[in-house]
Structures are given as C-alpha cells and as structure tokens.
C-alpha positions in Angstrom: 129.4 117.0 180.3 127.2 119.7 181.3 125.4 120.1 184.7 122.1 119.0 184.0 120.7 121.9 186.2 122.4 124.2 184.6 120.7 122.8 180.8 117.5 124.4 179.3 114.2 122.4 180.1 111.6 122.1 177.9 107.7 121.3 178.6 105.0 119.5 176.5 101.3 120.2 178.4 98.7 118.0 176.6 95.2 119.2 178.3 92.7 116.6 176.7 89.2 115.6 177.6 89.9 113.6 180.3 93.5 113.7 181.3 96.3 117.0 181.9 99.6 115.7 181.5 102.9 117.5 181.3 106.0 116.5 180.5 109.1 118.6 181.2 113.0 117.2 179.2 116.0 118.4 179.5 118.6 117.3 175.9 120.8 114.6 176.5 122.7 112.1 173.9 120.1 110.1 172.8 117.6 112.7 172.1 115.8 113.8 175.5 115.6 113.2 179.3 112.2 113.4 181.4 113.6 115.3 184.0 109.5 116.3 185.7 106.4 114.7 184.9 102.6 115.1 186.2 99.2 113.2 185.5 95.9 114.0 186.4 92.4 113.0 185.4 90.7 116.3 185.0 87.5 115.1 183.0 87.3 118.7 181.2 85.0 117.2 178.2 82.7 116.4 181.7 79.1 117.2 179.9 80.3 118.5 176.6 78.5 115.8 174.7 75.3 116.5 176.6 75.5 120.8 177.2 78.1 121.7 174.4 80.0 123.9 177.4 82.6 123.3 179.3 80.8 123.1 183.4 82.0 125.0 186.1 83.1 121.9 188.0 85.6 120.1 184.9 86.3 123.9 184.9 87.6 123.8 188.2 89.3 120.8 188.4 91.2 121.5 185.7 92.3 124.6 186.7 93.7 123.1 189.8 95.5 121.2 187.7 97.1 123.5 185.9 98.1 125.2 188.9 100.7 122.2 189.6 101.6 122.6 185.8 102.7 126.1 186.7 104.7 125.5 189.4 105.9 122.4 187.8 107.2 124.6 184.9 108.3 127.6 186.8 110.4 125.2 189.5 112.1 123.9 186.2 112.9 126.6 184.9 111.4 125.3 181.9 112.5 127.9 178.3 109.8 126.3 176.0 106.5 124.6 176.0 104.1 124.0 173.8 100.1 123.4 176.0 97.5 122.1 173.9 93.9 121.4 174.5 92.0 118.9 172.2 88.2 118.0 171.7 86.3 119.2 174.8 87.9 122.5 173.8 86.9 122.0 170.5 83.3 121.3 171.0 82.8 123.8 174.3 81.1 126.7 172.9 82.7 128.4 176.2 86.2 127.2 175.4 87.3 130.8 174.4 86.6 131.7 177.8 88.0 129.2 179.6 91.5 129.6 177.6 91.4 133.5 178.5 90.7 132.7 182.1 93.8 130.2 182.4 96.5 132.5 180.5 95.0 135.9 182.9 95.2 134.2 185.6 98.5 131.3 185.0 100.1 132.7 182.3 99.5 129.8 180.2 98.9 129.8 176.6 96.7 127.0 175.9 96.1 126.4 172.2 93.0 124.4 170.5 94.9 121.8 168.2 92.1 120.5 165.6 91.9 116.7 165.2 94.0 116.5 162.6 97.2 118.0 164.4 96.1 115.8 167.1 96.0 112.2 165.2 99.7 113.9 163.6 100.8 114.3 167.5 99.7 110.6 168.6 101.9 109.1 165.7 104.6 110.9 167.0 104.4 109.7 170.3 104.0 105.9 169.5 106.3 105.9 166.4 109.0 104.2 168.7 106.3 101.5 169.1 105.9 100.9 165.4 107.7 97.7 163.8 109.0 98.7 160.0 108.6 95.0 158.6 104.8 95.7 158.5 103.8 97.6 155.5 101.1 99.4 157.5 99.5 99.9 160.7 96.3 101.3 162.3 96.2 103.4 165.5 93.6 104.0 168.1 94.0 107.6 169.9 91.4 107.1 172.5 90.5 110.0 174.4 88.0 111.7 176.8 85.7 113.4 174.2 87.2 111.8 170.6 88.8 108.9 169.5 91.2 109.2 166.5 91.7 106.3 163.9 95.0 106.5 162.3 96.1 104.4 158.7 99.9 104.9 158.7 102.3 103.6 156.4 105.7 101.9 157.4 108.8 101.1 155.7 112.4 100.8 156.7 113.6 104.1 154.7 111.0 106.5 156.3 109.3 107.9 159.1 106.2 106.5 159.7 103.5 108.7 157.8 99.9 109.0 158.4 97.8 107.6 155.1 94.5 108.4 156.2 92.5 109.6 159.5 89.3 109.7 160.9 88.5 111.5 164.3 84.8 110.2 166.2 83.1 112.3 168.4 83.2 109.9 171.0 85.8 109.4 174.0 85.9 107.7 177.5 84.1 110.5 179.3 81.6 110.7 176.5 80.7 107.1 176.3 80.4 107.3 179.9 78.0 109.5 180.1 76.1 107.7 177.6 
C-alpha cells in the first residue's frame, strides 16, 4: 500500500451564501478519504437580497476565509480542486469583482455554478443518503441566499436522477434579514 503522504490530494471548495467549506481527499479503496477539512460561516449573501452587492464586510470575512483555504490546500499539497460560489455570487452585481480580487490576490479560481449545477451537486452529495425501495424522493438544498427543491427518481438499477428542480430566491441569511 502506498504512503498516504506520498498520494495526490484532491480539494472541493464550496463558497455559498452563508457557509465556505472545503474538503481535501486523498483515493483509497472504497472510493475517497477526508484527509483535511474546514467550515466557516462567512455570510457572503450578507445584504444581497436588500443592495444586490456583495458588502465590504461579507467581503472581508470571506476573504479571511479563504485565506485558511489556501493554506489548507497549499499544506496538502492538494493537485486538483474544483471552488465554486453559488447564489450571493449569482445575484451580486459586484461578484465579477470580488472573484477577480480572490484569484489576484489567492490564486484561487472561484467559479459561479448556476442553480441548476448546484441542485445536480446536492444530489450528489446526499445520494448515499437515498433508500432505492422508494420510487422517488424530494430534496431541500437550503442555503444562505437560495433554497433548491429537488424531485428525484430512485430505483435499484440506477443512480439517483433529478426529475424536476426548482431554485427560490430565498436562503437562511435572506430570510433573516427579512
């Protein structure tokens, strides 16, 4: 077996409305190993709702965040990743900027996923979570400036696969603000 230092790592950074996670993995027999993680409520979507811009404060906090991300990656030694930013990014008319400022001054590429990519994403990540002897099941992707509603069809023989989707403009740091 191979030293798991010496195997590649690979990073998922999901920068949503309210929350900045990243998680780095490293292959392994079943599939993948979490070998780094990190978690921060970030509230980017902070005012969206109300200004349509992302404000100088969510701007900041975020960006302190991705700091950690950074060195979190570059410790890691991480090959891949994929960093994605969802709704506040997507309603921001100053998201443009904000993305420019992060990959000048981090290096990282953050890339708007549209709500549709994003409800594809969330059945991904709770597949494992679905139980096949149900023809069908509904999913809530709650975030900080959208909620996703997700019709998905199950059977034994294939993948879970979305139906139908629906993304709200409305999240926990919206309806908070509200």
């Amino acid at each position: 077996m191979k030293n798991i230092r010496n195997q590649k790592a690979y990073g998922a950074l999901d920068l949503g409305s309210n929350n900045c996670r990243l998680l780095v993995a490293q292959r392994d027999a079943s599939g993948f190993k979490v070998i780094d993680s990190f978690s921060r409520i970030v509230r980017l979507g902070e005012g969206v709702s109300r200004n349509g811009i992302l404000s100088d404060r969510a701007i900041g906090r975020t960006f302190d965040a991705l700091k950690i991300c950074k060195e979190k990656i570059k410790r890691n030694k991480v090959s891949r990743y994929r960093a994605v930013v969802t709704a506040a990014c997507r309603q921001a008319s100053n998201s443009q900027q904000f993305i420019d400022y992060v990959f000048t001054e981090l290096g990282i590429k953050l890339e708007i996923i549209d709500s549709e990519e994003e409800s594809s994403l969330a059945l991904e990540g709770c597949s494992s979570l679905l139980c096949s002897s149900v023809p069908n099941a509904l999913i809530f992707d709650i975030g900080g400036c959208s909620t996703e509603l997700i019709w998905v069809s199950l059977t034994e023989l294939e993948r879970p696969r979305i139906i139908n989707w629906i993304s709200l403009e409305c999240g926990v740091v919206s309806l908070v603000e509200q």
